[in-house]
MARFILUM-157026 format. One record per residue (C-alpha): x, y, z. Coordinates in nm, 4 decimals, padded with zeros to 6 digits. Layout:
BEGIN
<node <X; Y; Z>>
...
//
This chain:
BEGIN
<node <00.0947; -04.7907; 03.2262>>
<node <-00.0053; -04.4279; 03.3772>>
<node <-00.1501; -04.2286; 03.1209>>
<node <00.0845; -03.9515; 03.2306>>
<node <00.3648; -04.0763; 02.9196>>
<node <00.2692; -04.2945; 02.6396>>
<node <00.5287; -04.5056; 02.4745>>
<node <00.4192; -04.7337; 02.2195>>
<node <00.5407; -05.1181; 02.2536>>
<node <00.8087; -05.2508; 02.0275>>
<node <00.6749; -05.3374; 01.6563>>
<node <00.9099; -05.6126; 01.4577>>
<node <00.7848; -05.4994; 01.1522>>
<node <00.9826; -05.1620; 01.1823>>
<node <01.2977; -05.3380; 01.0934>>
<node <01.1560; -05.5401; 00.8296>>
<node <01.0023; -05.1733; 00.6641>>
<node <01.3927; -04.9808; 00.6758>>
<node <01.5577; -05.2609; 00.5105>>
<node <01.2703; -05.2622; 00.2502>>
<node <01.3808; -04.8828; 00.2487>>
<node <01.7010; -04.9430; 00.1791>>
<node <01.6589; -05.1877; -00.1059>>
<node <01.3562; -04.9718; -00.2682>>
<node <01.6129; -04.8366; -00.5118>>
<node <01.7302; -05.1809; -00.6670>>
<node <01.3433; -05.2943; -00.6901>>
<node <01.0680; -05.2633; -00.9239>>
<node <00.8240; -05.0782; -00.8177>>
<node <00.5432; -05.3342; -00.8179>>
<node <00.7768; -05.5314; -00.6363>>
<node <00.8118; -05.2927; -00.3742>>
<node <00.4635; -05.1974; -00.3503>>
<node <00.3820; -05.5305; -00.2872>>
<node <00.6288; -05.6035; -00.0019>>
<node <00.5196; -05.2673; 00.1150>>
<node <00.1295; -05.4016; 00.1158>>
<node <00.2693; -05.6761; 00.2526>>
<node <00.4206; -05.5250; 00.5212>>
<node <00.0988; -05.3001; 00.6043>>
<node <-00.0835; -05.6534; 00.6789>>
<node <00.1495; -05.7454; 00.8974>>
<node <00.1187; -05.5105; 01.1667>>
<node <-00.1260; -05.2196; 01.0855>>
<node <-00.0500; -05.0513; 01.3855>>
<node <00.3008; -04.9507; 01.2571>>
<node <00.2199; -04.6585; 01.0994>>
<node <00.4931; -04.5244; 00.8848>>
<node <00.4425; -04.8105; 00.6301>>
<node <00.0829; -04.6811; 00.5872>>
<node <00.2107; -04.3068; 00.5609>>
<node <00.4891; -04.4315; 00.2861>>
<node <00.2122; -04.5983; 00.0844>>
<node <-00.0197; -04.2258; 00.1538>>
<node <00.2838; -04.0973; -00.0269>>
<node <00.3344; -04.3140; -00.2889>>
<node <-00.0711; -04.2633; -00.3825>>
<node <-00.0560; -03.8713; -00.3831>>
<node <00.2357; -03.9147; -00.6118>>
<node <00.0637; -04.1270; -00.8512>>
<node <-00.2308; -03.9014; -00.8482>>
<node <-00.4511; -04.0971; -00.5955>>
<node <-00.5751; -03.8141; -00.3725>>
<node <-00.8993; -03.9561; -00.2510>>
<node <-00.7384; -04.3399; -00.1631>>
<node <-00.4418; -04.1370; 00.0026>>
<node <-00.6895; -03.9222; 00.2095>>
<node <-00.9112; -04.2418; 00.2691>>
<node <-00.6175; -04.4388; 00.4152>>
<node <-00.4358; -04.1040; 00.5840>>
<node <-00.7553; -04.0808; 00.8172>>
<node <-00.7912; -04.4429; 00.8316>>
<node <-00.4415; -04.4814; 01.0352>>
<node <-00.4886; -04.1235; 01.1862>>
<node <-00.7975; -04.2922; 01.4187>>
<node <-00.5670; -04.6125; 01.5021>>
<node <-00.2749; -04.3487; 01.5917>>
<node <-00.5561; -04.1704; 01.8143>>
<node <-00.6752; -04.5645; 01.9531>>
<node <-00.3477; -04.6331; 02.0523>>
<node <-00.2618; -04.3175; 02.2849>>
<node <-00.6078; -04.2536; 02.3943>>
<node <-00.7874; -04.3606; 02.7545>>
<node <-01.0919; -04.4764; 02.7605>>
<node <-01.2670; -04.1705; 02.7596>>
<node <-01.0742; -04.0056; 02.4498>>
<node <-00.8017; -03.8302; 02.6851>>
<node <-00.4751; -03.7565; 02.5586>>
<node <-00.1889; -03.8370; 02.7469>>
<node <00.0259; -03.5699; 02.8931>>
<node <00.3200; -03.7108; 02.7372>>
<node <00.3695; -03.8323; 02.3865>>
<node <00.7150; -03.7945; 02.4142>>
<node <00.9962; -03.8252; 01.9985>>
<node <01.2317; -03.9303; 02.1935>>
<node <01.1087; -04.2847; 02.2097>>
<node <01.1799; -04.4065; 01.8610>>
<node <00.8291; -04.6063; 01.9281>>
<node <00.6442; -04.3399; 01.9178>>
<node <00.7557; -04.1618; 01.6036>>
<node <00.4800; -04.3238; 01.3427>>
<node <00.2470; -04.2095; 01.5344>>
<node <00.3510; -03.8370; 01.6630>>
<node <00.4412; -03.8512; 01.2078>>
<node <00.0910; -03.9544; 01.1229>>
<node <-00.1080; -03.7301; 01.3740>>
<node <00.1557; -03.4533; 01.2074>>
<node <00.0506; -03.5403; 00.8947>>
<node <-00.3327; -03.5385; 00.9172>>
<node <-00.2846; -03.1626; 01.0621>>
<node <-00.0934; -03.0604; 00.7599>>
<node <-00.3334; -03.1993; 00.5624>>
<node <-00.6453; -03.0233; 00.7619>>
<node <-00.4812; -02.7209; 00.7542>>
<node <-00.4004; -02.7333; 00.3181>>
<node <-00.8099; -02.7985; 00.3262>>
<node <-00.8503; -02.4922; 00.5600>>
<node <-00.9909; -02.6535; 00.8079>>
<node <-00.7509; -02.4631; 01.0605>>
<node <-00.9509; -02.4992; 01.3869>>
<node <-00.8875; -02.8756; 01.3711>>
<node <-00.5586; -02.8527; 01.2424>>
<node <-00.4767; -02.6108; 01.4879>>
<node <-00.6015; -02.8606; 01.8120>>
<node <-00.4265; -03.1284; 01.6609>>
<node <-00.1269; -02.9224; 01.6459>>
<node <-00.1258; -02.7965; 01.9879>>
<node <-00.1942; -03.1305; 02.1718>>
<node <00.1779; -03.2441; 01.9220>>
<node <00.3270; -02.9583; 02.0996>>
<node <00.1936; -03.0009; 02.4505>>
<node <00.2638; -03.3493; 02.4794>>
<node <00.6012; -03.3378; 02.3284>>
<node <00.7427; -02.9529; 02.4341>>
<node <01.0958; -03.0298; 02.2751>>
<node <00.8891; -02.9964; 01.9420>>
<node <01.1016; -03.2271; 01.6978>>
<node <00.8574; -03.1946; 01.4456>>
<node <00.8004; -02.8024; 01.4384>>
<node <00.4799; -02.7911; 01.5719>>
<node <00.5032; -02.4568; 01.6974>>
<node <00.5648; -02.3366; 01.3599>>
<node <00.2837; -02.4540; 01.1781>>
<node <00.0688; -02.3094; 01.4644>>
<node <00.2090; -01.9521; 01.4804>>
<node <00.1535; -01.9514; 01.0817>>
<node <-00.2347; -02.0140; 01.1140>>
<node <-00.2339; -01.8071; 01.3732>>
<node <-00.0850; -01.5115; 01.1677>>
<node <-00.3139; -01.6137; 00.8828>>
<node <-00.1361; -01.7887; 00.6111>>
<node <-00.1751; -02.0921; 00.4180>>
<node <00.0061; -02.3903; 00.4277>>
<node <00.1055; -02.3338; 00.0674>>
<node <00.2243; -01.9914; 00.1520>>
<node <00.4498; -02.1179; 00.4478>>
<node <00.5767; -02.3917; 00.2139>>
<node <00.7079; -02.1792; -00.0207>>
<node <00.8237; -01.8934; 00.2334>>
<node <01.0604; -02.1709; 00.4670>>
<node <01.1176; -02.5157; 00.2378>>
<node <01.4358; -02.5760; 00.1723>>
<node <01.3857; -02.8745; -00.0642>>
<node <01.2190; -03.1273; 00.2111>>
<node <01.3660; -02.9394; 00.5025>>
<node <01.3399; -02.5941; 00.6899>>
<node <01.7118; -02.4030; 00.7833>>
<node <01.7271; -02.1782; 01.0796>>
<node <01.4700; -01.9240; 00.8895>>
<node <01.1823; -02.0704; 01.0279>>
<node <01.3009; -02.0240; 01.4159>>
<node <01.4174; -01.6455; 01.3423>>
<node <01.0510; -01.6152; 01.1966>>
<node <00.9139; -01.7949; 01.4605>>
<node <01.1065; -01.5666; 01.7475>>
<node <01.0360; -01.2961; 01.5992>>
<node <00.6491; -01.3375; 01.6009>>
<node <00.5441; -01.5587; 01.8319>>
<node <00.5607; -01.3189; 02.1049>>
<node <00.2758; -01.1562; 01.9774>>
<node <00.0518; -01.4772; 02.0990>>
<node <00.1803; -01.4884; 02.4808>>
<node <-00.1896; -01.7208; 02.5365>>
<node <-00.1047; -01.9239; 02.2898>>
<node <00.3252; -01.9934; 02.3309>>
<node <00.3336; -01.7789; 02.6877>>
<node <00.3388; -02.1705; 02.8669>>
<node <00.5931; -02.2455; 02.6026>>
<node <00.8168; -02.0004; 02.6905>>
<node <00.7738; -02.0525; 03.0341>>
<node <00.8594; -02.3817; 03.0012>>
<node <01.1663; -02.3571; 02.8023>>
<node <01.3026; -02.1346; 03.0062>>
<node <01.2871; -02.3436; 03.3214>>
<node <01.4358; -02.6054; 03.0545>>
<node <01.7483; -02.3701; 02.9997>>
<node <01.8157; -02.3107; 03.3646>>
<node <01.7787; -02.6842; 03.4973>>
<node <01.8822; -02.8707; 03.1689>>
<node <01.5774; -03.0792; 03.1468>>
<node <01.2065; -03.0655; 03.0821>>
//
């Protein structure tokens, strides 16, 4: 496959983890952290059930095994759409429901570079989400005009969520400040705009 678009293949397991989902609330929870491990051995190249069990050891107060195994599936996420020499493809495109564990674990490892202030690496990471997938399902675009203006990840959490979610808030914010970067959301723009008038990207 041309390294212009990468779309991950088909995993089995995925099906396998959302019916696991959907029966988490009539299981113990050893139970279901054991089908979940299970799961994980299966195929560790599906992602998401890694980033449920990241979740499930931040909640239980596991930071350092929850960082460990957050940068452990971060490189496989950056194996999988990376050439040879480390390139990026130029399309990493949500709309392929294949390619959502990854474009949510590469999310997540920025968030999480970003709450340790390491905002130069968050903010590459970021911009490669955004580049490759312009349509921005995952808000990129937010998270980098917010470092860009300065502020913390805490501080935008408690400015914009909404209880797990962001309303329409965050895009007023973000339209009303972004211009202020035209290097940094100028091709953006640009983009969108050629979107608007041809009704694809």
């Amino acid at each position: 496959m041309s390294h212009k678009e990468f779309i991950d293949k088909d995993r089995p397991v995925e099906a396998d983890y959302y019916q696991l989902m959907d029966q988490a609330d009539s299981m113990e929870v050893e139970d279901f952290i054991k089908a979940l491990e299970g799961l994980m051995k299966e195929d560790p190249y599906f992602l998401d059930t890694h980033l449920f069990m990241v979740e499930i050891l931040n909640e239980n107060d596991e930071p350092k095994k929850a960082r460990k195994l957050l940068n452990e599936i971060y490189d496989r996420a950056i194996e999988l759409i990376t050439d040879e020499e480390g390139n990026w493809p130029e399309k990493l495109p949500w709309g392929f429901m294949e390619n959502r564990h990854i474009i949510r674990t590469l999310f997540n490892k920025a968030v999480v570079l970003w709450d340790q202030k390491k905002t130069n690496e968050a903010l590459d990471l970021l911009r490669k989400l955004l580049k490759t997938n312009p349509n921005d399902n995952i808000g990129a675009r937010h998270y980098v005009l917010a470092i860009r203006l300065g502020m913390s990840f805490r501080k935008f959490e408690n400015r914009f969520d909404r209880g797990g979610y962001y309303d329409s808030e965050v895009n007023t914010w973000f339209d009303q400040n972004s211009r202020k970067f035209p290097e940094e959301f100028g091709w953006w723009f640009d983009l969108m705009d050629k979107q608007n008038e041809s009704g694809e990207w």
